[in-house]
C-alpha positions in Angstrom: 65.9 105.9 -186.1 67.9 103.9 -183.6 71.5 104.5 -183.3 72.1 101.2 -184.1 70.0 101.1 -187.4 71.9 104.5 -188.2 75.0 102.5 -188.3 74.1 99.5 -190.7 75.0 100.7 -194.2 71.8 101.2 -196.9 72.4 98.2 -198.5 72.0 95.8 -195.2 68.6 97.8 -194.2 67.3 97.0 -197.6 68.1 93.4 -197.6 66.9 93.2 -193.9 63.9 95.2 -194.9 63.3 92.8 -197.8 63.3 89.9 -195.8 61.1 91.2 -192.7 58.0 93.4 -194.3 57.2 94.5 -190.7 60.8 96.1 -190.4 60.5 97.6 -194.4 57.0 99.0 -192.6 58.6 100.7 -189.4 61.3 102.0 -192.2 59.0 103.7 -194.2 57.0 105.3 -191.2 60.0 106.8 -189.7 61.2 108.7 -192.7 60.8 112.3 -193.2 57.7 113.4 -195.5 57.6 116.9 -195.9 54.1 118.0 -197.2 53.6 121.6 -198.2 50.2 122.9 -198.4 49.0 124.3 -201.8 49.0 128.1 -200.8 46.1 130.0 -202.5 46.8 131.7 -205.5 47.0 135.4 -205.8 47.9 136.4 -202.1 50.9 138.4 -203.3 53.0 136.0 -201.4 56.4 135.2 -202.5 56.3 131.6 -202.1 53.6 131.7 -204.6 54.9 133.6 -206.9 57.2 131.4 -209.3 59.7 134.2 -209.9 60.7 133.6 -206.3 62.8 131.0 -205.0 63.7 130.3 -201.0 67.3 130.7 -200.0 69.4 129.4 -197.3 72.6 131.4 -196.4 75.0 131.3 -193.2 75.5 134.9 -191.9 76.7 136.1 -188.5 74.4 136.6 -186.0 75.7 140.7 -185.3 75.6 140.6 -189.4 72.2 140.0 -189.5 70.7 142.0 -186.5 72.6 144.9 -187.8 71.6 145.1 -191.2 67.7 144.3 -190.4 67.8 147.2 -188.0 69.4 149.5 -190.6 67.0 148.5 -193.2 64.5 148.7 -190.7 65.7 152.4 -190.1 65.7 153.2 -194.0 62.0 152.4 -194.8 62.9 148.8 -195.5 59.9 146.1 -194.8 61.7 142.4 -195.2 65.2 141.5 -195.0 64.4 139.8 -198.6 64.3 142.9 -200.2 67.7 144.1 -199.2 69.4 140.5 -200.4 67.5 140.9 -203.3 68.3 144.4 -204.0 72.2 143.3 -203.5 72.3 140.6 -205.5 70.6 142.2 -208.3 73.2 144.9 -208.0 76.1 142.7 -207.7 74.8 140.5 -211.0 74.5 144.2 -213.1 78.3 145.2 -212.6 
């Protein structure tokens, strides 16, 4: 998207799109479509499993380095495990 197409409100693009069907074409080819692929059922991974949900979260860099290593040190496999294990603690008191 063009700087300049970035800085005509919604509204305009739509009316220009509805009068110009090649510009309401180039619109709809230069938005985002984000297409996840069915994953297999029963690999045991978390994103398949519906009890599981992804989750973004700002942490500092030294934060996060730290604590992987340290669970890494402990026997810990994924990062996920110790958020999980955390939260689950910090919900039951």
């Amino acid at each position: 998207m063009s700087l300049a197409s970035s800085l005509v409100p919604k509204q305009q693009n739509t009316e220009i799109s509805q009068r110009n069907p090649e510009v309401a074409t180039a619109e709809k080819s230069r938005s985002r479509t984000v297409h996840k692929s069915v994953p297999v059922s029963g690999t045991g991974a978390k994103y398949t499993d519906p009890d599981f949900m992804q989750l973004k979260v700002y942490v500092r860099r030294k934060t996060k380095t730290a604590a992987a290593r340290k669970w890494e040190d402990n026997g810990g496999r994924e990062l996920s495990e110790l958020v999980e294990t955390l939260l689950a603690q910090f919900v039951s008191s």
